[in-house]
Backbone bond lengths (Angstrom), bond angles and torsions (degrees), N, CA, C in turn:
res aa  C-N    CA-C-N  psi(-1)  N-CA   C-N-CA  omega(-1)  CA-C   N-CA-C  phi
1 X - - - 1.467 - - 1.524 109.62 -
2 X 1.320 122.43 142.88 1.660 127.29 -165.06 1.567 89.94 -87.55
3 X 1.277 109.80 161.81 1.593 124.21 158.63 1.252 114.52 -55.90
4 X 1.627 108.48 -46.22 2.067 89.01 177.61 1.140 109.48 -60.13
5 X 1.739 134.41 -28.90 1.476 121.61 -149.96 1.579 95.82 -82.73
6 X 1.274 114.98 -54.54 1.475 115.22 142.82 1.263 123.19 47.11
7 X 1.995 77.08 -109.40 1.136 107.04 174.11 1.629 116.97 -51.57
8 X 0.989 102.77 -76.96 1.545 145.57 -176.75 2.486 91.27 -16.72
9 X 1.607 101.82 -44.96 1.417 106.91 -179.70 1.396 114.00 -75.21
10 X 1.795 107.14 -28.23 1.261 99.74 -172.66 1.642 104.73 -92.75
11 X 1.204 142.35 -7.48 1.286 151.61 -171.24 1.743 86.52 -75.70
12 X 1.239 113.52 -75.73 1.554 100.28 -176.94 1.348 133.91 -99.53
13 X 1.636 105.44 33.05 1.604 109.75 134.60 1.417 126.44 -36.12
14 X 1.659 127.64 109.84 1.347 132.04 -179.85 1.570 108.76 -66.54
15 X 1.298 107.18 89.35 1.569 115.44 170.47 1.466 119.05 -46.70
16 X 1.617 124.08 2.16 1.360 106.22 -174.83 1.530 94.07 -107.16
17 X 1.524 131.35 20.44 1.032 114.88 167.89 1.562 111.80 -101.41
18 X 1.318 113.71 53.41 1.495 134.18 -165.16 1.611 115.62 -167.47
19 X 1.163 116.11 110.08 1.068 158.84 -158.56 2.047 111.61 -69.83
20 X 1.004 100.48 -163.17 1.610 113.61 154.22 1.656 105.85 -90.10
21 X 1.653 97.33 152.16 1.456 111.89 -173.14 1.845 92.72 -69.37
22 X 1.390 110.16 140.87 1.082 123.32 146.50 1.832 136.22 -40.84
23 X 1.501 100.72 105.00 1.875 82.27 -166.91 1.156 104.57 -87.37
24 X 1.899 112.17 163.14 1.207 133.99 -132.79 1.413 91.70 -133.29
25 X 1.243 135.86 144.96 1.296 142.36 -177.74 1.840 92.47 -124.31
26 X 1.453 97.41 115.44 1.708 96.30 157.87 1.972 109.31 93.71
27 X 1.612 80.46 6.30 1.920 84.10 -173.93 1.995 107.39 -94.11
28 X 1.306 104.00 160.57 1.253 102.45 -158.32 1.705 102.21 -78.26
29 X 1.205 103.55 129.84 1.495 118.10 -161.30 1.838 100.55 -109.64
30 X 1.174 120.45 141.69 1.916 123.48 -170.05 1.646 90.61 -74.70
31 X 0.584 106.72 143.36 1.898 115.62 157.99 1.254 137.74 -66.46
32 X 1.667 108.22 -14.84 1.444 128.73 -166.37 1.856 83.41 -106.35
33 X 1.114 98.82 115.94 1.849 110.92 -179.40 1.767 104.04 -97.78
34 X 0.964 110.60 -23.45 1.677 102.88 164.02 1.462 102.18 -164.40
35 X 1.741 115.68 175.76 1.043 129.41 -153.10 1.676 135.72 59.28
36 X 1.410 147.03 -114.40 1.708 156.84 -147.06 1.612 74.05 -119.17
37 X 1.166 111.88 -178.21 1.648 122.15 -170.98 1.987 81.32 -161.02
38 X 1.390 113.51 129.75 1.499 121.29 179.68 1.658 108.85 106.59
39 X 1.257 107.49 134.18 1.427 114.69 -168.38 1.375 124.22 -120.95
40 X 1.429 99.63 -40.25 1.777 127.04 169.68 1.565 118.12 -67.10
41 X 0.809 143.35 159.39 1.536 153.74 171.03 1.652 94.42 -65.96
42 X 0.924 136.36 -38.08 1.219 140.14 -166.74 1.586 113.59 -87.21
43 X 1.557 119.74 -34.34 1.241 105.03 -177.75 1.635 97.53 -105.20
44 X 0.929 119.11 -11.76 1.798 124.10 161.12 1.458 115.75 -57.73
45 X 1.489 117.16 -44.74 1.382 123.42 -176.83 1.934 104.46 -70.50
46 X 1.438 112.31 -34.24 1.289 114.91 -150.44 2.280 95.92 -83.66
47 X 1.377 88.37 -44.21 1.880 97.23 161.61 1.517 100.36 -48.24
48 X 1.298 121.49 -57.73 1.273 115.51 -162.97 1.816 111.96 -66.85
49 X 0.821 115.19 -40.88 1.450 117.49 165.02 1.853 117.13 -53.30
50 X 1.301 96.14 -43.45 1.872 85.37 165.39 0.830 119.72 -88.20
51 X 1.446 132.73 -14.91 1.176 140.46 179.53 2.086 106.39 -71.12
52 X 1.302 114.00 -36.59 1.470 124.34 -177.64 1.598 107.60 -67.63
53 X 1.602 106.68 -16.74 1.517 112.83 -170.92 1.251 116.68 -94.64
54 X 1.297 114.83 -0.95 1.545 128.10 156.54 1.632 100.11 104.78
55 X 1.384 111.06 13.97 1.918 121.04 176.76 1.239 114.13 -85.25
56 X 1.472 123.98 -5.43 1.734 114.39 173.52 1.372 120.77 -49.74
57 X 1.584 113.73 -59.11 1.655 100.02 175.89 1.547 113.63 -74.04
58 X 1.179 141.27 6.65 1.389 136.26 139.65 1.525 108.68 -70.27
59 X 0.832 139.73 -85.91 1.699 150.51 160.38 1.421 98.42 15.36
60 X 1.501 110.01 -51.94 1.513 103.28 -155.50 1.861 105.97 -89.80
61 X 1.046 100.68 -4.38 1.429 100.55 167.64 1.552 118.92 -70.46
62 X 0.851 96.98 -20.25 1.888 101.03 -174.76 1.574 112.19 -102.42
63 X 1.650 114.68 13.83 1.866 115.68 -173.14 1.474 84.58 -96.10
64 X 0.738 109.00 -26.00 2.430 91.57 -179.97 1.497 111.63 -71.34
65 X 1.124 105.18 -31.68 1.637 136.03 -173.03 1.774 91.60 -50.78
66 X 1.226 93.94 -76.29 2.066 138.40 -165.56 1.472 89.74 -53.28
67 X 1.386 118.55 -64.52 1.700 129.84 -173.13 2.096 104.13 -71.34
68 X 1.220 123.96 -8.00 1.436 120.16 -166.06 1.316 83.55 -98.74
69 X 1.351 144.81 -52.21 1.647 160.26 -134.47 1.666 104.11 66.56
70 X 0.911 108.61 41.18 1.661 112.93 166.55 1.993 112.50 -69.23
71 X 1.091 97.28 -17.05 1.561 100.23 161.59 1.588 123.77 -99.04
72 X 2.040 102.36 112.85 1.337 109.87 -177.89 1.451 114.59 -69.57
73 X 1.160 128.31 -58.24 1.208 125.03 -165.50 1.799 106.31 -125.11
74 X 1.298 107.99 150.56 1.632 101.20 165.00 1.610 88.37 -149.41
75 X 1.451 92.91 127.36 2.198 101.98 167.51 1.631 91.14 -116.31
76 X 1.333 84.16 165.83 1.690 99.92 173.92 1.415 97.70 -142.49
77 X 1.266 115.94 137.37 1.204 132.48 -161.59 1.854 107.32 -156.26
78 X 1.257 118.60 132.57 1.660 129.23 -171.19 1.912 95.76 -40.51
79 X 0.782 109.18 89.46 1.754 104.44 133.28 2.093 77.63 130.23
80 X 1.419 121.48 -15.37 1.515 103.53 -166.85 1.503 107.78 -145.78
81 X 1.281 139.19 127.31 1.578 149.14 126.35 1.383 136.91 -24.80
82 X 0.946 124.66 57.50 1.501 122.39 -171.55 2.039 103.98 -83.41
83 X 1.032 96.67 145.96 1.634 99.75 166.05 2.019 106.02 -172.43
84 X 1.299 95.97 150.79 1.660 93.14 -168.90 2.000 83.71 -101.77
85 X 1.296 91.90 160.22 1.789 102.95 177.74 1.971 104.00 -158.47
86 X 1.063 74.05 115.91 1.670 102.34 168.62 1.294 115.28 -43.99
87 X 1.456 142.00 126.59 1.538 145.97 165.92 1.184 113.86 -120.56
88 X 1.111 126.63 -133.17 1.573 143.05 -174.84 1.378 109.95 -99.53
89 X 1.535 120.02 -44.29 1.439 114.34 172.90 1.426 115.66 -85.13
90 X 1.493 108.20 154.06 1.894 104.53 -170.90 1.396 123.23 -72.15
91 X 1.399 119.64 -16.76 1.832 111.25 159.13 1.290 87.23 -98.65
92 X 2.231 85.46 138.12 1.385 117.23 -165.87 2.115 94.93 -69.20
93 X 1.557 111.93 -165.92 1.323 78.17 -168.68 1.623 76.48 -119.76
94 X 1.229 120.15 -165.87 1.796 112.73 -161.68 1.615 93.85 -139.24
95 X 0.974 123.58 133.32 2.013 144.64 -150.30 1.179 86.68 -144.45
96 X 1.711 94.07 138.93 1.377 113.54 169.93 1.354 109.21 -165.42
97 X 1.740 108.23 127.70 1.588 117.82 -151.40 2.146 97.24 -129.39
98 X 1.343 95.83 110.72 1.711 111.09 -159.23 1.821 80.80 -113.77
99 X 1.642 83.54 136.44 1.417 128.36 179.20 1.437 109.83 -159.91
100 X 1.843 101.92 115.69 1.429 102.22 179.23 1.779 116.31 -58.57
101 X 1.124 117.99 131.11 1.268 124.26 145.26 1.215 116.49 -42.05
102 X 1.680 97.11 136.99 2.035 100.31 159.35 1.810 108.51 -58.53
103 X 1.401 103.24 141.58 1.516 91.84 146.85 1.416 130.73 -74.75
104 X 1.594 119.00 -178.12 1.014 86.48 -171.92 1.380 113.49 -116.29
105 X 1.464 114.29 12.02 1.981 101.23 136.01 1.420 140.88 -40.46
106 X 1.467 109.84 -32.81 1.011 120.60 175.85 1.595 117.20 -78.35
107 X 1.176 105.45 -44.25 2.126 124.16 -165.69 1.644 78.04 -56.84
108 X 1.711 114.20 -61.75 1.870 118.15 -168.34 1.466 108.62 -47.44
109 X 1.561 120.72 -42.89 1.618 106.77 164.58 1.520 141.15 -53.58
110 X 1.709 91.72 -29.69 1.514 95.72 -168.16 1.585 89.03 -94.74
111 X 1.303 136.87 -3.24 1.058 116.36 171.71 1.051 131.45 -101.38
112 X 1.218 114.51 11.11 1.431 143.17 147.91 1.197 128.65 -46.66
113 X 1.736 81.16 -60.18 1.976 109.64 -175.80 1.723 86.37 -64.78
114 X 1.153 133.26 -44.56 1.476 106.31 -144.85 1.749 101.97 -87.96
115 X 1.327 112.28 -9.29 1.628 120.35 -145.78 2.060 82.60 -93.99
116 X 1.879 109.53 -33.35 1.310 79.54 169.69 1.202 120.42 -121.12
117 X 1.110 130.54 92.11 1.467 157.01 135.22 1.301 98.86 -149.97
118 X 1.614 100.29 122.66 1.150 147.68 143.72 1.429 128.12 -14.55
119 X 1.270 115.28 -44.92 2.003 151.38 -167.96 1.961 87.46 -78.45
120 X 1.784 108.03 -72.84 0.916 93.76 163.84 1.454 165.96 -59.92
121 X 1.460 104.68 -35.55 1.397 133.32 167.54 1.400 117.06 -59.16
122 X 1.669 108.16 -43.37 1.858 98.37 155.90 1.263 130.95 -83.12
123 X 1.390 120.23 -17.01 1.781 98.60 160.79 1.054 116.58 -97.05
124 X 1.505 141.76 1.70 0.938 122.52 162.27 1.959 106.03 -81.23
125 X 1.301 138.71 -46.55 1.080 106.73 175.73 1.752 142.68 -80.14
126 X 1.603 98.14 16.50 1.276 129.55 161.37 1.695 114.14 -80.53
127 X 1.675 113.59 3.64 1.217 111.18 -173.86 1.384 111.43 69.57
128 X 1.075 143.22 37.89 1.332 136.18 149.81 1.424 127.58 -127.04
129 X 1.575 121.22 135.22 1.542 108.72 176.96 1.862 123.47 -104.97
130 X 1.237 85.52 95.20 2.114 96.08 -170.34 1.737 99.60 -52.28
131 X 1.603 106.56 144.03 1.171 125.00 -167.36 1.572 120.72 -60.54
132 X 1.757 87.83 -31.85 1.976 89.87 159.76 1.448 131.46 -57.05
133 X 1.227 118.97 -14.37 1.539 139.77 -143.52 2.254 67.13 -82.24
134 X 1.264 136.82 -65.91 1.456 115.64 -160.22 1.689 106.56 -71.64
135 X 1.040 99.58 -21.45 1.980 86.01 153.63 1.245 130.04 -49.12
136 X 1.289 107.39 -45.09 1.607 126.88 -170.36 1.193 95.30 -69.59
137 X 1.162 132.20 -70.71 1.459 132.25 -175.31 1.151 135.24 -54.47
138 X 1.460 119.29 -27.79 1.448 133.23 -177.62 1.987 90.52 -87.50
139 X 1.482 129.13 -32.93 1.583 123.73 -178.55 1.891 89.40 -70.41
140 X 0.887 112.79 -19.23 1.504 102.35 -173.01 1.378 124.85 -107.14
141 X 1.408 114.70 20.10 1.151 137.98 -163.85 1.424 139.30 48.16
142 X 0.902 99.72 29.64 1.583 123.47 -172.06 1.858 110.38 -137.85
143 X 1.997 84.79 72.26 1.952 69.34 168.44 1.682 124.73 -87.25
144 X 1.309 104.68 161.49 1.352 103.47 174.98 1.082 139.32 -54.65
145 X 1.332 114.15 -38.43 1.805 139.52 159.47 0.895 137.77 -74.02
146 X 1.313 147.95 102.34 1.399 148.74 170.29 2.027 102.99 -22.07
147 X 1.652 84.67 122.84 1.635 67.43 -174.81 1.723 94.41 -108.95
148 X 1.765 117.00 44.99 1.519 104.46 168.79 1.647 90.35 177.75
149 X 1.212 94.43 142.96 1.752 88.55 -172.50 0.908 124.71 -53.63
150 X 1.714 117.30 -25.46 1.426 108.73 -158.55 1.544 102.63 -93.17
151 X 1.316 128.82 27.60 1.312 121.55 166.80 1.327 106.61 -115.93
152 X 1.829 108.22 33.42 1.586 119.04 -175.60 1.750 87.48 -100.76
153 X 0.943 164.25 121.14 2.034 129.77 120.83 0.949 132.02 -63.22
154 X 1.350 116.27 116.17 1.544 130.23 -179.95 1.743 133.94 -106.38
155 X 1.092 101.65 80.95 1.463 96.79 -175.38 1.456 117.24 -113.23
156 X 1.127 108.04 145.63 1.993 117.67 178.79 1.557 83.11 -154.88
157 X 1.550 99.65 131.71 1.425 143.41 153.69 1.973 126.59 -25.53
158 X 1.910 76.82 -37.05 2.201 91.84 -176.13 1.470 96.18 -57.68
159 X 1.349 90.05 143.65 1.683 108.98 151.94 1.653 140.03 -24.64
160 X 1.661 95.78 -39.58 1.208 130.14 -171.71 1.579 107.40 -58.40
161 X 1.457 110.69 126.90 2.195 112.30 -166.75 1.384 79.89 -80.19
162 X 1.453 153.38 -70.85 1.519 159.61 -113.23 1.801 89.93 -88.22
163 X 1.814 86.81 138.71 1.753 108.14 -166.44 1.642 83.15 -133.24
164 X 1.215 102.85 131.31 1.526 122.59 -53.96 1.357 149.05 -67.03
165 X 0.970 110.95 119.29 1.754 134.66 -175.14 1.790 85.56 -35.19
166 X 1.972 108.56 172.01 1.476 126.47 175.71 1.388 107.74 -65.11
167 X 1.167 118.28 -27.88 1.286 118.25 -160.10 1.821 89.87 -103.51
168 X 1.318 151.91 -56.18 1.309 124.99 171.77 1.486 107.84 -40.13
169 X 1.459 136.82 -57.23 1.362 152.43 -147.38 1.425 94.13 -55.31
170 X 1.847 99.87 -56.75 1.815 107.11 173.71 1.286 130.93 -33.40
171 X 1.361 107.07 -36.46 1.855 122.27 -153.97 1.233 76.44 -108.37
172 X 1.354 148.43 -38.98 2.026 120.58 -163.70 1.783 90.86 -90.22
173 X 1.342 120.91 -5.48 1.744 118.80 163.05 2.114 98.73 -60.30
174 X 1.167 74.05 -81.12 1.838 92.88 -164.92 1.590 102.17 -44.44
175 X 1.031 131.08 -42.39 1.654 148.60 -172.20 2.150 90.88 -60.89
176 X 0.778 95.09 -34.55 1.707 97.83 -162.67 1.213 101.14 -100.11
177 X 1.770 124.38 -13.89 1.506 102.82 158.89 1.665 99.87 -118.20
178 X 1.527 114.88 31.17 1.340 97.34 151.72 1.902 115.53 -96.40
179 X 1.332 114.72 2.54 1.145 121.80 160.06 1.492 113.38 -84.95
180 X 1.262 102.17 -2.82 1.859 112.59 -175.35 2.005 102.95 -63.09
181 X 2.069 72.27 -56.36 1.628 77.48 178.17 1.339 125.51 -103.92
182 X 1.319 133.14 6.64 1.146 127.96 173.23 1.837 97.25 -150.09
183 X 1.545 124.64 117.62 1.413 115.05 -164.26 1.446 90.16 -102.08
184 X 1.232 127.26 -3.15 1.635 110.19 -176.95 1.701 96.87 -95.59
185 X 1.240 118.83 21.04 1.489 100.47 157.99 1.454 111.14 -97.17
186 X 1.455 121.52 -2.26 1.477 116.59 152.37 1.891 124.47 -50.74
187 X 1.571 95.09 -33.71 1.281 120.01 -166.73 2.102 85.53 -72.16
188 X 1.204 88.31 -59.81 1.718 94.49 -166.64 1.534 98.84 -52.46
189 X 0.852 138.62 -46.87 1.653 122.06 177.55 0.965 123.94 -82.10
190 X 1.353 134.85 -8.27 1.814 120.91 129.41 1.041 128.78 -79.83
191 X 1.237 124.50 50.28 1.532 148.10 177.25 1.223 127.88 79.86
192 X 1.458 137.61 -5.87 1.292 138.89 -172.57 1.643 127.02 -110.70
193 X 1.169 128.92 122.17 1.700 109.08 -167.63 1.278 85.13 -102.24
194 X 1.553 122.41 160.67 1.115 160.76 166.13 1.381 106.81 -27.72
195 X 1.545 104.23 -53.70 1.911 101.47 -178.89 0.921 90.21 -88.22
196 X 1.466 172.90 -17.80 1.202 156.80 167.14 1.551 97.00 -47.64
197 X 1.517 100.62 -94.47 1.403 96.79 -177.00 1.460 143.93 -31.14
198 X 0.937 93.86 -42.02 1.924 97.89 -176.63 1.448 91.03 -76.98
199 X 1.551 154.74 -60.37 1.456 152.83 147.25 1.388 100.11 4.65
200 X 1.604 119.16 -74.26 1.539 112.36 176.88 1.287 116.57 -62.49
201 X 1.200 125.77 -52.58 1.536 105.67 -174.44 1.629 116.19 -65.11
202 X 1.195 123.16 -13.08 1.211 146.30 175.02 1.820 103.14 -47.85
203 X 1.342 92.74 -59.84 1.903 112.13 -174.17 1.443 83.79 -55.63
204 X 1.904 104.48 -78.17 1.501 97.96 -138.62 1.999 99.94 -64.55
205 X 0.839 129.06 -16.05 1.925 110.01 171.95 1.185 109.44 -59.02
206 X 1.597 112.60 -40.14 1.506 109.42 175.68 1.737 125.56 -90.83
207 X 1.390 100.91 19.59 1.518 94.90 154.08 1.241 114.21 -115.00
208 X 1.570 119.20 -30.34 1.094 133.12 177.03 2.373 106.87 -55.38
209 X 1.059 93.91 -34.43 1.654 94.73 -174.27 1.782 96.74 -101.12
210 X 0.880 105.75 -11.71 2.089 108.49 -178.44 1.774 97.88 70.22
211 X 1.542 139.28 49.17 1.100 136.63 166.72 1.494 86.82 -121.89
212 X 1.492 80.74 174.92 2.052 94.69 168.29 1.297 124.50 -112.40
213 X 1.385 98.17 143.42 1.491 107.92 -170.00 1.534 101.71 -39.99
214 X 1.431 99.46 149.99 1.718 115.17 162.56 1.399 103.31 -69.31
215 X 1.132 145.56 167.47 1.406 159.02 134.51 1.711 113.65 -58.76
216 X 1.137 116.82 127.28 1.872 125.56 147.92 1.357 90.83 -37.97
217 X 1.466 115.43 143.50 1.467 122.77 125.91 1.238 127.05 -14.64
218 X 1.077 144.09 123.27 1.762 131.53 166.40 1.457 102.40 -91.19
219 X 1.521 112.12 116.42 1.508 111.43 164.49 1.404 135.24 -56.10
220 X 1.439 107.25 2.01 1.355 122.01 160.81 1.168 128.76 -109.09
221 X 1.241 156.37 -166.72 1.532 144.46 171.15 1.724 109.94 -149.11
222 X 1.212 102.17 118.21 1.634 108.91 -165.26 1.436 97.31 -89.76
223 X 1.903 95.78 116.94 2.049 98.89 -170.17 1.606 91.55 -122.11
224 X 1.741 115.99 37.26 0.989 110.08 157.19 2.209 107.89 -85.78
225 X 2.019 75.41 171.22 1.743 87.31 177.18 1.532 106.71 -61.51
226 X 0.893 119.61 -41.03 1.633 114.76 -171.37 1.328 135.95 -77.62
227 X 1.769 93.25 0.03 1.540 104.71 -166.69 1.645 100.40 -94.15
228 X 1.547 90.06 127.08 1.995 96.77 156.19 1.213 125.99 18.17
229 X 1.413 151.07 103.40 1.804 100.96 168.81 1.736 89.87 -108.69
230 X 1.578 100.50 84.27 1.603 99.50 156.81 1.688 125.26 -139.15
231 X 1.322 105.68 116.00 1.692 85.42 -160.38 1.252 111.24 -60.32
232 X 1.313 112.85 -178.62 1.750 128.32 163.93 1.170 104.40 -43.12
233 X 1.448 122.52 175.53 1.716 131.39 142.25 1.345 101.88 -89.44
234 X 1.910 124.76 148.99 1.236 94.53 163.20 1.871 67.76 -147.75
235 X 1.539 85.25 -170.20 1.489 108.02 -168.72 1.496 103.03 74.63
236 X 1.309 95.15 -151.50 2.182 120.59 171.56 1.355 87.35 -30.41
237 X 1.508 139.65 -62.04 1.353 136.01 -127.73 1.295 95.77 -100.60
238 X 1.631 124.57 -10.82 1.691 113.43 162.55 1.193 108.91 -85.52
239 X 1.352 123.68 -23.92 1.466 123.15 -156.46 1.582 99.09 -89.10
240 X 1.265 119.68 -47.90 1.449 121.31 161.15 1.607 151.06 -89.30
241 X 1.553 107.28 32.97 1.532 139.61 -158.18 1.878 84.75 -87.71
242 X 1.167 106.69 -62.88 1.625 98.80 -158.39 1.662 106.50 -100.63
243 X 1.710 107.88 32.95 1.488 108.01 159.45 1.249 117.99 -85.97
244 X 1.427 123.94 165.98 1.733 119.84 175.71 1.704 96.75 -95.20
245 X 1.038 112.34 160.73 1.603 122.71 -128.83 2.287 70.37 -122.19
246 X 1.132 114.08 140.79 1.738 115.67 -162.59 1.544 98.51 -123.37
247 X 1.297 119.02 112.02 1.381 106.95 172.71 1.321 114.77 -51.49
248 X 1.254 120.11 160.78 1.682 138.77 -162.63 2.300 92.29 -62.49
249 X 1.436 97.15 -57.60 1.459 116.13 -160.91 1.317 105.92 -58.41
250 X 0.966 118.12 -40.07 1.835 132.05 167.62 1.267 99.65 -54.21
251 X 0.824 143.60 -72.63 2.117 157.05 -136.16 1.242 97.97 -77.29
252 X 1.342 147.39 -64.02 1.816 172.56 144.71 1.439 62.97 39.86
253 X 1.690 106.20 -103.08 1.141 123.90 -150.55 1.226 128.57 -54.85
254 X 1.303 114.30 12.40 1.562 115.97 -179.42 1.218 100.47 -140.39
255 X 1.099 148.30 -11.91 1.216 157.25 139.70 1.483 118.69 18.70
256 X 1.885 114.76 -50.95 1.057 134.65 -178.45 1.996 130.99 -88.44
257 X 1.609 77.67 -9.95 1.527 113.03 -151.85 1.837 96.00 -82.36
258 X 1.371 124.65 163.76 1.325 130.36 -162.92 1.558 79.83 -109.91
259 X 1.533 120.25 124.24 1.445 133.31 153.21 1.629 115.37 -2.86
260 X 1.685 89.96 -65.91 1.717 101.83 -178.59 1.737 85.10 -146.31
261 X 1.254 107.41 164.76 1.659 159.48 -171.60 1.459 85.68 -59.83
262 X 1.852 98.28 97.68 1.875 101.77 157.48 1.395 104.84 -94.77
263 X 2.110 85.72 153.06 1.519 98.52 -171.65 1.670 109.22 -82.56
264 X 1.355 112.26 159.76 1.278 114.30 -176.03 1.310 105.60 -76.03
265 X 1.037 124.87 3.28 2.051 109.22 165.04 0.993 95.46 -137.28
266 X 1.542 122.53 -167.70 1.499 119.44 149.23 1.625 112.12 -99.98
267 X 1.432 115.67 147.72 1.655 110.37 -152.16 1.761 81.39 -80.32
268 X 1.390 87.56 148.50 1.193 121.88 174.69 1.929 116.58 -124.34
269 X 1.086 113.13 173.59 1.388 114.61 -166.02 1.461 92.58 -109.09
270 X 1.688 109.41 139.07 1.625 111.45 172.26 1.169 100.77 -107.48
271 X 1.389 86.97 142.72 1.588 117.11 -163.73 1.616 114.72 -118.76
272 X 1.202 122.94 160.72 1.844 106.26 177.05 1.279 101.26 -86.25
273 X 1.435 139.03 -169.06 1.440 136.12 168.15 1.035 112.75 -82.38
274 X 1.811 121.00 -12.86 1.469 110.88 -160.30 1.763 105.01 -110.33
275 X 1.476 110.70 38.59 1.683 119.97 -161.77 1.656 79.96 -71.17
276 X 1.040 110.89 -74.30 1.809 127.24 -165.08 1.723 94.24 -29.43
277 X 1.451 124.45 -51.99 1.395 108.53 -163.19 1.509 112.74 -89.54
278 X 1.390 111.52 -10.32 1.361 129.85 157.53 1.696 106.63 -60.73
279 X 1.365 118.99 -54.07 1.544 89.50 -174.58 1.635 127.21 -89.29
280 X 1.886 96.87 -3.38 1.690 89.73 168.62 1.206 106.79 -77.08
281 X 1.398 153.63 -54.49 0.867 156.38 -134.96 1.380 123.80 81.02
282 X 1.553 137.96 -148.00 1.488 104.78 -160.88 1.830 91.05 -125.02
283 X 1.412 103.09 147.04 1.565 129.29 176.47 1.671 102.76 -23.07
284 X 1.094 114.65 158.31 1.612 132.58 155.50 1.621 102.44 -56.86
285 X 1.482 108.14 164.18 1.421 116.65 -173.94 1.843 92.79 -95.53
286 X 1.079 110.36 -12.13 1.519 102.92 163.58 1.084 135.93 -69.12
287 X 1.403 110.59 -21.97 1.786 127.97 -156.58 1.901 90.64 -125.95
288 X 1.154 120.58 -1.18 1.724 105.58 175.95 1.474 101.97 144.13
289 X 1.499 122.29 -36.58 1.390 111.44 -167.97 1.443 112.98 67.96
290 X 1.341 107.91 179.97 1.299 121.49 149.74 1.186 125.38 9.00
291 X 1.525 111.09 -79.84 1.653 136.73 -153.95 1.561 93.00 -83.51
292 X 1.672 129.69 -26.58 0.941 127.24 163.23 2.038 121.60 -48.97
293 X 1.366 85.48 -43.88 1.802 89.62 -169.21 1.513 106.36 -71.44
294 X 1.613 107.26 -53.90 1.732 102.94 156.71 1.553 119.08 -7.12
295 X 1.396 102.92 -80.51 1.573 109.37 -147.33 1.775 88.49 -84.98
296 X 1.054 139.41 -31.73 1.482 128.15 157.41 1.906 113.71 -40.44
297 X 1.485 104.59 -65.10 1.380 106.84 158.75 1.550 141.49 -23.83
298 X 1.613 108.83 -59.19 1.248 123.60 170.96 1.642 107.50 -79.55
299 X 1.373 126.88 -9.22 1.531 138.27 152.38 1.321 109.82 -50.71
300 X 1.357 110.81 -73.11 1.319 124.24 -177.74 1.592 133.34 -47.60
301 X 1.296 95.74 -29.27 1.586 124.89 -169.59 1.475 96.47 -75.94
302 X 1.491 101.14 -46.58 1.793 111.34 -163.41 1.341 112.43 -76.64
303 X 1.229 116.36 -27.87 1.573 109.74 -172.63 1.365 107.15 -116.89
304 X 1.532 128.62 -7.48 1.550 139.74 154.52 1.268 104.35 -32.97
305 X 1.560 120.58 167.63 1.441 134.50 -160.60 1.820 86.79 -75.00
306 X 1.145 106.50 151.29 1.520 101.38 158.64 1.737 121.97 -97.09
């Protein structure tokens, strides 16, 4: 069967032979119980990027979904999103959200870039990802964000023709506060997990300074006779193990100075002027119609930033 025919069966599937979604005991439910859904700079920025693609009033079909826990599972994995989500019929339906991975010529550059500066190399192995970190990446050709939908893939199984369906809408909810709580799984779906990375930058500080790498934590603890007895470093003392150590007399003068070069705003996403009338869609035939959004449009255009 071709993709138009496909389509073409699932477009006029009679949606009223479908009910209320089936509730779910134990499914992963958003945390944000009313209002914006995303808390971090990171899963705020990443809404905002689908949101620029003209998916907000789709988007919002899937926050009852996100807020019910009608979504069973969500993994994140380098280059794809999979998560199953519960509807009206009794097999859940199966979603899957594709984003190329870096290669990994590229991941080896930027981990370069990040291993020398200092600014970076300690918060990221302090577990944190500073808001410059998508500067860095986008100067290195590798931005973090899809900068156009169609380098999104979106598929779910439902009946439903509209991309994205409740159940994609659901999973880019839950997906945006799993960067809530952990933002290097942004990192993990453009190819890199968390222990990967900090492991590499780990090496290169310690070749770059001629010491040896610190060790990860081991999530296990060796209580044999032969094992080590020296713990990890953790805290300050993981995050700063594979820095070069700055004489006092050197530092004076920089003392005051920003690691590396802050930007004069915080980057923001450019947008056209006419996003807002892009995501209502267009007026009642009472209030202008159509020809109404036009001449609002060519409003917008005219007195928008130039």
């Amino acid at each position: 069967m071709s993709e138009r025919s496909e389509r073409t069966i699932r477009h006029s599937t009679d949606f009223s032979d479908y009910g209320r979604p089936r509730r779910v005991d134990g499914g992963l439910k958003a945390r944000s119980t009313r209002g914006a859904i995303g808390r971090s700079w990171w899963s705020r920025r990443f809404l905002e990027v689908l949101e620029s693609f003209a998916l907000g009033t789709r988007l919002t079909r899937g926050r009852s979904y996100a807020r019910a826990g009608q979504v069973l599972r969500l993994d994140v994995t380098p280059g794809r999103v999979t998560a199953q989500v519960q509807g009206s019929r009794p097999r859940p339906y199966e979603v899957w959200i594709a984003l190329a991975a870096f290669p990994e010529a590229l991941w080896s550059r930027i981990e370069d870039e990040l291993a020398g500066q200092a600014f970076f190399s300690a918060r990221l192995l302090a577990g944190d990802l500073p808001d410059e970190l998508e500067e860095l990446f986008a100067a290195a050709g590798a931005p973090l964000f899809p900068a156009a939908v169609d380098e999104l893939t979106q598929r779910c199984n439902c009946p439903d023709f509209a991309v994205p369906c409740k159940h994609l809408a659901a999973t880019f909810y839950l997906l945006a506060e799993a960067f809530d709580a952990d933002p290097f799984e942004l990192l993990h779906w453009r190819g890199r997990s968390r222990a990967d990375l900090l492991d590499r930058l780990r090496a290169r500080r310690a070749e770059a300074t001629g010491t040896t790498a610190s060790p990860a934590p081991a999530s296990i603890v060796d209580t044999s006779p032969s094992a080590v007895d020296v713990l990890p470093p953790t805290g300050a003392s993981r995050a700063l193990a594979g820095l070069a150590a700055t004489p006092v007399a050197e530092a004076v003068d920089r003392f005051w100075t920003a690691p590396v070069p802050l930007p004069d705003r915080p980057p923001r996403l450019a947008t056209g002027p006419d996003l807002l009338l892009r995501q209502l869609g267009p007026p009642a035939p009472a209030i202008g119609g159509p020809g109404l959004l036009e001449r609002l449009r060519r409003a917008y255009r005219a007195f928008g930033p130039g």
